[in-house]
N, C-alpha and C positions, 0 to 999 in steps of 0.2 A: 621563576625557575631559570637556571640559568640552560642557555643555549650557547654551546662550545663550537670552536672554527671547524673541528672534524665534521663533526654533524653538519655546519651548513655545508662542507666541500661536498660530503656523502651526498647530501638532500640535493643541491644543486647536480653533479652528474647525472644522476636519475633523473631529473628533470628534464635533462637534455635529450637522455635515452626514451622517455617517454614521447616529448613533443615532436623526436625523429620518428618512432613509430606511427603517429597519428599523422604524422604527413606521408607516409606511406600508403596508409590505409587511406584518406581521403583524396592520394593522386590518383587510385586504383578505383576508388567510387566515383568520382569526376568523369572518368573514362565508361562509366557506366548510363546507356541514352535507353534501357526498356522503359515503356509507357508504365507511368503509376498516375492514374485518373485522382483529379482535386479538383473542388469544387470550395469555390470563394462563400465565407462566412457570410449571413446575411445579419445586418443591422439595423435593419427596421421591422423583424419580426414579427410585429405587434405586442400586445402584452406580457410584461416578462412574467415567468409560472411564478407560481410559490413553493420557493425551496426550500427543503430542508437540509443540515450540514454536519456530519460527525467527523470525528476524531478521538484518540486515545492517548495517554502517555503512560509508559508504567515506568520502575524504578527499583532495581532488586540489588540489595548491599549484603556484600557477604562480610556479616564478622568472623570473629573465629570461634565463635559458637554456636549461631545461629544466619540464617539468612531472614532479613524483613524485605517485602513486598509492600508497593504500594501501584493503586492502578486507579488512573482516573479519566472519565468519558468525558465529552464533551459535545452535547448536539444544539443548535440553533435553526430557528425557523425564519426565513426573510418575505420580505416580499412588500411590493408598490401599493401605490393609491389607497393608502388607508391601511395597510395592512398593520397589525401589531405582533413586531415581531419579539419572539418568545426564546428562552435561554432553557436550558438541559443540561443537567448533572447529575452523572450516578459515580459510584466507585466502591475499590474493593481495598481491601488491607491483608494482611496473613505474615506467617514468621514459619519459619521450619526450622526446630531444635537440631543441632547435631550433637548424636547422644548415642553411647552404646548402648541402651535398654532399649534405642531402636529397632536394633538387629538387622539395617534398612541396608542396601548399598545402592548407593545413587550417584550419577553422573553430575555436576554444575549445569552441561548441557540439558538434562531431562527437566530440571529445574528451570533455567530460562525459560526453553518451550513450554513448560507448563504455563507460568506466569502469559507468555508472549499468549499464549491460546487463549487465556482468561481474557486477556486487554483485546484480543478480538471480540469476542462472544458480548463484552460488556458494551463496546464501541457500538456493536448492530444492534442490543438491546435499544440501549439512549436512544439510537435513531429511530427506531420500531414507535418507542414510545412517543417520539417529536411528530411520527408522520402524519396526525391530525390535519385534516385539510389542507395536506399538502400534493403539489402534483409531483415533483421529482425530488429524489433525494441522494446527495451526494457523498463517497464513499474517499476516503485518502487509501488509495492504495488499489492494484487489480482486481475484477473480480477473480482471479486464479489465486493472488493471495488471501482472500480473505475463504479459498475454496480448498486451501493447500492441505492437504489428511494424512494423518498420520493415526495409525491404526493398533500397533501394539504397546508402545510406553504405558505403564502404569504411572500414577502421579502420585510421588510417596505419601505412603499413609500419614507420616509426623507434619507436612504441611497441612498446615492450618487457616482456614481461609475464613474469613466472616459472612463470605455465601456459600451457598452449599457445593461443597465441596466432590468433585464428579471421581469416579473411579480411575478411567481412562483418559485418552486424551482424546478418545476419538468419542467420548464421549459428550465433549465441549467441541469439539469440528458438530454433532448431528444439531447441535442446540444454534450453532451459530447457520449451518444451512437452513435450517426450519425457519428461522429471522428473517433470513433473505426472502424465502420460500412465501412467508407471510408480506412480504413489504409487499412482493410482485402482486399476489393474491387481493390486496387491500386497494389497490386502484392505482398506486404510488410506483412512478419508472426509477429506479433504480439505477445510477451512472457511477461506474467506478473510474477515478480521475486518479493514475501514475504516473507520480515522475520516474521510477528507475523502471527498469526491465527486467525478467527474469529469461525472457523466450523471444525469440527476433520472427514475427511471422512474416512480413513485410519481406526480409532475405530469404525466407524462405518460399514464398509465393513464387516473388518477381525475380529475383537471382537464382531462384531452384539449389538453395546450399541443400550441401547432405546425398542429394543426386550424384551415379557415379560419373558422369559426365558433366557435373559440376567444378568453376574453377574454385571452390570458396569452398572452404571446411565447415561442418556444424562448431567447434570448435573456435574459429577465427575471432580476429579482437574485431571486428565488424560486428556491428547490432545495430538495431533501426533507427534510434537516435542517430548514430554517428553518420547513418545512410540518409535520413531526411534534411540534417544539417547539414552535410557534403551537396547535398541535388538542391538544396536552396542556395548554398555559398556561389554555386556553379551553374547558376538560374536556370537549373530544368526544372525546380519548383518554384513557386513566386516567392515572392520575401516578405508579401503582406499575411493578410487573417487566409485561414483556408481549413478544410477537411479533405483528408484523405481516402479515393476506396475504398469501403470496408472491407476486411477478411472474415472469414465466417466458419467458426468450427463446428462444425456438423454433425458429431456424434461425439458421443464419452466417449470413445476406444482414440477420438483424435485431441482429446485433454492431456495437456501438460502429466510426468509420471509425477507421483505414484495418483493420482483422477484418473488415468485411465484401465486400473486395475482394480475397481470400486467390486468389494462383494454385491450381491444382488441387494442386500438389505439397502446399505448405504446408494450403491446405484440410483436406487428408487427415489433415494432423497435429491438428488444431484439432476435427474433428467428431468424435470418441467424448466431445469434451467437452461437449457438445452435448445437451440444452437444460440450460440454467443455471439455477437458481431462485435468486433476487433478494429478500431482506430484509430488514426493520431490528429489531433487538433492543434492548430497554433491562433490565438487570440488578438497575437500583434506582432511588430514586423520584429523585433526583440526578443519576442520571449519564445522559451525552450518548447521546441513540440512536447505533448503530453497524451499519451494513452489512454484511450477512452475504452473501456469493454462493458457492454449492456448484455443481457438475459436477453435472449429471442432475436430474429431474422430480421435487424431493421434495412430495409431500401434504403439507395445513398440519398433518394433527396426526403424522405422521412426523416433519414436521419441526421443532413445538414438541417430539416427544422429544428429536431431538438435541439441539437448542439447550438445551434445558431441562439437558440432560446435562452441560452446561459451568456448571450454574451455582454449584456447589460449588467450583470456581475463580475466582469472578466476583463475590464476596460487594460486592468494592469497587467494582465497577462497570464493569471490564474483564478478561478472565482473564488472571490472574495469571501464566500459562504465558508469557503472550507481552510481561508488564511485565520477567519475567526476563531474558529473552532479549534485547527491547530495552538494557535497563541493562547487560548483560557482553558486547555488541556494539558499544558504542557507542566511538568514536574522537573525542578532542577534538583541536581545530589543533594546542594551543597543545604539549597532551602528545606529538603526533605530530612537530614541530619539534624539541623538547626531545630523545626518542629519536634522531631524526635525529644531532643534534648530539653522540650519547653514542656514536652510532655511526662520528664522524668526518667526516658528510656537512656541508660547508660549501659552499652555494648563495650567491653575491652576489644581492642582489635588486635593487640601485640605489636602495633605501630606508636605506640604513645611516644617511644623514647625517640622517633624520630622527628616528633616536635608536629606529629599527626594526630588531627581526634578526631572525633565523630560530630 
């Protein structure tokens, strides 16, 4: 595809403007000396557990008649000395006609999130299923994402799903809490492992943003990443392996919105998850802090055991459980059109004359 001189002048300036704000923003956190307690990774732990590892990919193509879905899990079991480790696949398929004898009105967005809610629900199943004699099992993504509720959307009647098909959306959120709800239940710890962020609590603790005597906006291009990487660049953190103090949210009413506005019903599903501890982990002197958040009150040297306990998976800077699982999960367009096509499915898209198929 071709790439024209406008575009790179355009893309280049931005660049500029961008990597000038971010020197701004880590002159401002450099100059920042409050105490954030770390405590160095250990690597002789003893025995590494046996872990289990999910992931999801979906894939939703809109023709101009229909939308097809495609959603596929992915969980593995690891583990030393003899262990035999074991592979995990489930998946879903569906299409949604766009048809007046629907009489339907629907959003693209309701549609995504529907899909996007399935590829959760399916993701915790796989793992649910995997967690056979396993001690901990590993989540791609926060526990706040995979908690995130939505409550009114209906999920159009004319999507078609080859599982059974939920009314609501919040009725695929009760089925994926119950998952969780049973891993913890089962004897199995439960680690959600995030690279992005959606909530900065670390700024929020130790910088008191949001405070009206705060200098820092809730608001602010500032987030915790950008604040751990600035405190290691500027060695008030170390540059090797470590864990962070944990933060601890203490009640649903201090849950990211809309979790903190849970009816009673739903409520009741959410609080034995309840209080959460919140941290960030770095595996080696390279790689990106990443967010850890577990179900229940752990103490920080409990919980540099655990985490410490992942690190013989981790050597490269992410555990390796969940690099697998990402990769034999993952669905590309161009391969899921190509299948399509082996399969007989020919969708017009009104792109043909552009020298575009399916």
């Amino acid at each position: 595809m071709p790439i024209h001189d406008s575009l790179v002048k355009t893309l280049s300036s931005a660049a500029v403007n961008l990597f000038s704000e971010l020197e701004e923003v880590q002159d401002f956190l450099s100059k920042v000396r409050r105490d954030i307690g770390v405590l160095k990774l250990k690597t002789n732990a003893g025995r590494p557990p046996v872990v289990a590892a999910g992931d999801s990919s979906r894939i939703l193509v809109n023709y101009s008649m229909a939308f097809v879905y495609a959603i596929q899990a992915v969980a593995v079991t690891v583990g030393f000395s003899g262990f035999e480790d074991r592979f995990f696949v489930e998946a879903d398929a569906g299409y949604l006609i766009v048809s007046p004898k629907t009489k339907e009105v629907f959003s693209d967005e309701i549609i995504s999130r529907s899909i996007g809610f399935l590829s959760r629900k399916l993701e915790v199943s796989t793992l649910l299923h995997a967690s056979r004699d396993v001690e901990l099992a590993l989540f791609d993504g926060s526990l706040f994402y995979f908690l995130w509720y939505s409550k009114h959307p209906k999920i159009p009647r004319s999507l078609k799903s080859l599982k059974e098909r939920p009314i609501k959306l919040r009725d695929i959120w009760r089925d994926i809490v119950k998952a969780i709800n049973s891993l913890t239940k089962s004897g199995v710890t439960p680690i959600f492992v995030s690279k992005s962020i959606r909530r900065s609590y670390y700024l929020e603790k130790f910088l008191e943003v949001g405070k009206s005597d705060s200098t820092i906006s809730p608001r602010s291009k500032i987030n915790d990443i950008l604040l751990i990487n600035t405190l290691r660049w500027s060695g008030v953190l170390p540059s090797g392996m470590f864990l962070l103090e944990p933060v601890y949210i203490e009640r649903v009413e201090d849950l990211p919105r809309p979790l903190d506005t849970l009816e009673s019903e739903d409520r009741s599903l959410i609080e034995p998850l309840v209080p959460i501890t919140v941290t960030y982990v770095v595996f080696n002197s390279v790689a990106q802090p990443y967010q850890i958040t577990i179900p229940g009150k752990w103490g920080w040297e409990e919980l540099n055991e655990l985490v410490s306990s992942l690190y013989p998976y981790s050597h490269s800077g992410y555990p390796d459980p969940l690099r697998i699982a990402h990769k034999w999960c993952r669905i590309e367009e161009q391969e899921f059109k190509n299948m399509l096509l082996k399969l007989g499915v020919s969708i017009p898209t009104g792109r043909e004359l552009l020298g575009e198929y399916i």
